[in-house]
N, C-alpha and C positions, 0 to 999 in steps of 0.2 A: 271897051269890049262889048258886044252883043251877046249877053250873056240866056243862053233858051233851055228851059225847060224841057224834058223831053215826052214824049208823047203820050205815055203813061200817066203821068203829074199833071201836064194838061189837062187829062180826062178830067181829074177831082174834080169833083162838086165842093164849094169851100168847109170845112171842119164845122160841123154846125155848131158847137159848143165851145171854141175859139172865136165866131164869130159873134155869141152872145157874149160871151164874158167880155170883148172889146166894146160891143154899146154900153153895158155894165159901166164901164169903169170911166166910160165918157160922163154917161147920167152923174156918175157919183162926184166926176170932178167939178159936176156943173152946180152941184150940193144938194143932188136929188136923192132922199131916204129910199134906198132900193130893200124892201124886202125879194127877197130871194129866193124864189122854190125851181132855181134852174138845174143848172149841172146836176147834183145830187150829190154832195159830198160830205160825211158824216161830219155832224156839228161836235161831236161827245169826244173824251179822247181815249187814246190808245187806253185800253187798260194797263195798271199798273204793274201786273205781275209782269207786262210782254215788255213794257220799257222799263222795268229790272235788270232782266236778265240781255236787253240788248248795253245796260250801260255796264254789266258787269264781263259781259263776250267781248265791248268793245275796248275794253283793258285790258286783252290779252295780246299780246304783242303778232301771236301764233297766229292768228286770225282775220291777217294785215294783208295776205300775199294773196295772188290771184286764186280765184274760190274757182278754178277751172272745173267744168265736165256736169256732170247732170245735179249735182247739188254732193255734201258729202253723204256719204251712207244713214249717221245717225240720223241724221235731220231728213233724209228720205223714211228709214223705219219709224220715223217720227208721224209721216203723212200717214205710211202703209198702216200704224197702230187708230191712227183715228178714223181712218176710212173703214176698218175693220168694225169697230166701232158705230159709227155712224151709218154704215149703207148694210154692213155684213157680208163683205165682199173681202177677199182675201187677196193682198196687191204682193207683188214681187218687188219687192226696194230697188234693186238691183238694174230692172230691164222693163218694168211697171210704173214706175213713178218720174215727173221729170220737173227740177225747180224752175220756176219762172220771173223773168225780172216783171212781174204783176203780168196777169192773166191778158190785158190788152197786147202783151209783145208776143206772148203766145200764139195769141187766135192771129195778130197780124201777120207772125215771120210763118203761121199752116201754109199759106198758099204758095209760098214758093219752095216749100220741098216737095208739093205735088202737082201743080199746076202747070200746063205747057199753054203756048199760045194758043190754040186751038182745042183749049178743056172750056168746062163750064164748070161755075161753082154756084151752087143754090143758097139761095142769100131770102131769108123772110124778109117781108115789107109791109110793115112798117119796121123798124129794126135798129139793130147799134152798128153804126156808118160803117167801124173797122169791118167788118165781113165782106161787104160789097169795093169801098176802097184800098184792104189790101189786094183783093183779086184783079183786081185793075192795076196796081202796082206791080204785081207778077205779069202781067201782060194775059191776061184771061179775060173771060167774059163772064160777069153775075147773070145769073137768072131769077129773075122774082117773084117769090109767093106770097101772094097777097094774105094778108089774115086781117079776115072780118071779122064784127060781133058776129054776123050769123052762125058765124062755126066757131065760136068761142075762142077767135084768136089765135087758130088752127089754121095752118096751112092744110089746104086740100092737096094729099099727094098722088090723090089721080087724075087731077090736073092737070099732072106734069107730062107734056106731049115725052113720047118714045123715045124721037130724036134726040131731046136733050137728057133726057136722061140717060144715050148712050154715050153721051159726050160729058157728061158728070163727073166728078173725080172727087167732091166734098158736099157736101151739104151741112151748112150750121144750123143748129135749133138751141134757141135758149129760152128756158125755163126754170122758176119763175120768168117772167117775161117782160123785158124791158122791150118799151113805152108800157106795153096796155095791163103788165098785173095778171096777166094768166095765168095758170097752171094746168100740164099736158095731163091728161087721166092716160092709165096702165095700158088701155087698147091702142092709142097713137102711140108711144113710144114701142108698142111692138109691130106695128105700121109701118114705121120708118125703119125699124131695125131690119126686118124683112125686106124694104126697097132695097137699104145700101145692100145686104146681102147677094140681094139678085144681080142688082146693075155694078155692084164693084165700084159701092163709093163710099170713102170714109164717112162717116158722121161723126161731125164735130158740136159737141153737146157743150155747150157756153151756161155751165151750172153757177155761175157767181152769186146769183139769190138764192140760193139754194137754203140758206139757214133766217133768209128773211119770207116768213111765210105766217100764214096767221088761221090754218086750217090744218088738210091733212098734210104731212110732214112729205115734203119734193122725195122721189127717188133717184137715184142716179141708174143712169142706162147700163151699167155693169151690173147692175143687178137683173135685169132680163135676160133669155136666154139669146145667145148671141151679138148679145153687146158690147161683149169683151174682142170678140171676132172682128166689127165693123167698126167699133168705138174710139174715138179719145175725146177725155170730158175734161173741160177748164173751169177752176175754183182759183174763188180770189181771198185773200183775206182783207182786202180792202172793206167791203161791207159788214164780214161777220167780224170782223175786230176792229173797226174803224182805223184801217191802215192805209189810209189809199197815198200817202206821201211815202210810203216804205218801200213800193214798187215791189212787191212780193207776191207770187201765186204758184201753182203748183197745175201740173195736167198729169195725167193718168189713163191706164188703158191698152190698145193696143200695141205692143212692142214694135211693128214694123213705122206704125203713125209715127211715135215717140222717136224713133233712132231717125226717123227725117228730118223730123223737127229738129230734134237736136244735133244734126250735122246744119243746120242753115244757124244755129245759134253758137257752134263753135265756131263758125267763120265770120260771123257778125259781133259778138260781146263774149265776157269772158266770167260768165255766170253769177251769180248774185252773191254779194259781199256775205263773208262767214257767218259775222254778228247779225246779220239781219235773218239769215237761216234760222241761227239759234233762238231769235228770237221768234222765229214764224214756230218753231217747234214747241217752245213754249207756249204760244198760243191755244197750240191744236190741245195740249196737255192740259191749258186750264180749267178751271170749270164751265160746267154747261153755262151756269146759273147770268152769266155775263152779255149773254148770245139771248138767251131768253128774256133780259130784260129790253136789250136794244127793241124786240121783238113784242113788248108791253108797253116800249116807248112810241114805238112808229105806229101800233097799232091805235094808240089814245089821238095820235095826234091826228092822223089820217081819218078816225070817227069825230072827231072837230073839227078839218075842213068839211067831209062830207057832209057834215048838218049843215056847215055855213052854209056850203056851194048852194046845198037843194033848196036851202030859205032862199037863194039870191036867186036862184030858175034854170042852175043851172045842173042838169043830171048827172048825180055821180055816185057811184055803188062799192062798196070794199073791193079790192082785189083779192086775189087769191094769196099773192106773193109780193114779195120788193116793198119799197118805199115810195114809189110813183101811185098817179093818181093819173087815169086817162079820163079826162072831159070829153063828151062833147060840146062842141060851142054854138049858140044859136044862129039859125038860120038865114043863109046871105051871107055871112063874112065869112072871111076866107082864116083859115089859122094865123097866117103870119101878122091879119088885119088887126084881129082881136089879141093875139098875143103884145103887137104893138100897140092898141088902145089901152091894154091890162098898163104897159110899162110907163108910157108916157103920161095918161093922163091918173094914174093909180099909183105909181112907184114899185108896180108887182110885176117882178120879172119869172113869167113862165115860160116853158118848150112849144114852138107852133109844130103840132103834128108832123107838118109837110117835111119838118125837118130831117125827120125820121122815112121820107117814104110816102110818095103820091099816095096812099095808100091811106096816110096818114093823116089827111087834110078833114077838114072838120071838126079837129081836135087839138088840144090844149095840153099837155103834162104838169103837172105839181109835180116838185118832190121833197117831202114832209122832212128834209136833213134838215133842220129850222125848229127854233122854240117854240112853244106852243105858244109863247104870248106872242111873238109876231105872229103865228098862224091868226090867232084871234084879232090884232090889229088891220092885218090883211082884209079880213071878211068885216070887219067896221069903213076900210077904208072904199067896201063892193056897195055898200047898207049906202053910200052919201050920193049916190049917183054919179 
């Protein structure tokens, strides 16, 4: 059979985090010690109250049969009590909250309950791949906003010619902000809330760092005025409770976003298993004090590569947010050079910018989900030349 791809799929550029973890695992079989600051996937584990109460839900027999429809009620008032909590925003369980099999299937199945072949979807760059390659899977076209240091990792959104922005239908922004650590201040978020307002584009607010931050505490756009009008915002609990194998998250926000989404997710999958609910709801219920310390962890760890990095020549400054760490890399080499020199001749496998987004290039990612004594072996292994 000639079996083809079709033209959409063609487009992909290859998964860039699929394609490190396969040199990974080449290195490691050839007996190479790979320290690791790639992917970013929490090294700690679940906490124990959250795998409790999943081994004691997953004994229920009742809890076995398809978890059909936006998630059950409790475990949605479960989201809407901690979000009340958390932002001071008061959610409707019912037609306001919507579970997620993890926040990636989310932001990926957005673009096809709004997208036609001929929308644009505004996608930042340097950025997390899913935004740009689900919009291409819907058969649309990305458009890319560069975010520089100069504007602190800020998409300029007067930038954005007319045209496209009357051909817009989405726009993602996420903050905390994967690659570079930024965090948006209170005047851009009502920047943006005011664009989608005018040109009639959802904005889709990719909040998953939201609870890894190590300054002033991230807001969610439902807290501005008009946010709840143009908004839906995606939260994972993959980072704030080290769940990323649990496949659980949650979006929230505008009823019309929400009831799209979730017609493209009733014809796709058949909602996220009971016990893993129960257990995301325990979560949100446990204590702060568990979230805060991840948040004492990454922040020790990441002021230990930074001294390394700056001993070794290479500049690098706290972020705002997340567990990443954006380098720049020195002068002449290309990202994917020096990420490769890192790997090969060092055993330190990091992110090459470009990966993330032309945008991107000149730069390097860490991400601190790693012991601090590998951190510290790492920067011994930068000290040997």
């Amino acid at each position: 059979m000639d079996i083809r791809f079709n033209e959409r799929l063609n487009r992909l550029p290859p998964y860039l985090f699929i394609e490190i973890d396969r040199r990974k695992a080449e290195l490691r079989q050839a007996g190479v010690d790979i320290i690791d600051f790639g992917i970013g996937d929490p090294d700690t584990p679940t906490p124990d109250f959250v795998v409790g109460k999943m081994q004691e839900s997953v004994a229920n027999p009742a809890g076995h049969r398809y978890p059909l429809g936006r998630g059950k009620p409790v475990f949605r008032e479960a989201i809407a009590a901690w979000f009340r909590g958390r932002f001071g925003v008061e959610l409707d369980p019912a037609g306001e909250v919507l579970f997620l099999i993890g926040s990636k299937e989310g932001i990926g199945h957005l673009p096809f309950a709004f997208l036609d072949r001929d929308d644009i979807c505004l996608v930042p760059e340097p950025g997390y791949p899913v935004y740009a390659n689900a919009t291409i899977l819907a058969g649309a076209t990305p458009h890319f906003m560069p975010l520089e240091a100069s504007n602190g990792y800020l998409p300029d959104l007067d930038r954005i010619p007319p045209a496209v922005l009357n051909r817009a239908r989405i726009i993602f922004l996420n903050y905390p902000n994967n690659p570079t650590g930024a965090a948006a201040p209170d005047r851009f978020w009502k920047e943006a809330i005011a664009l989608a307002a005018r040109y009639n584009i959802i904005l889709a607010s990719d909040a998953a760092y939201s609870e890894i931050y190590y300054g002033e505490r991230p807001k969610s756009i439902l807290e501005f005025p008009g946010g709840r009008e143009v908004g839906i915002e995606f939260h994972s609990f993959s980072k704030t409770f080290n769940m990323t194998g649990w496949r659980v998250g949650f979006a929230v926000g505008n009823r019309q976003a929400l009831a799209g989404l979730a017609a493209v997710k009733e014809n796709l999958d058949s909602g996220v298993f009971e016990p893993v609910q129960a257990a995301a709801a325990a979560a949100l219920a446990g204590p702060e004090a568990f979230t805060a310390g991840l948040r004492r962890m990454y922040r020790k760890r990441l002021e230990t590569l930074i001294a390394g990095l700056n001993g070794y020549g290479l500049a690098a400054r706290m972020p705002a947010g997340t567990f990443y760490l954006w380098v720049a890399i020195p002068a002449g080499r290309t990202s994917a050079e020096y990420a490769g020199h890192l790997l090969e001749k060092k055993g330190i496998l990091t992110t090459p910018g470009n990966g993330f987004g032309p945008h991107g290039e000149g730069y390097i990612r860490f991400s601190v989900t790693i012991d601090e004594t590998r951190i510290l072996e790492a920067l011994e292994r930068l000290k040997q030349g």
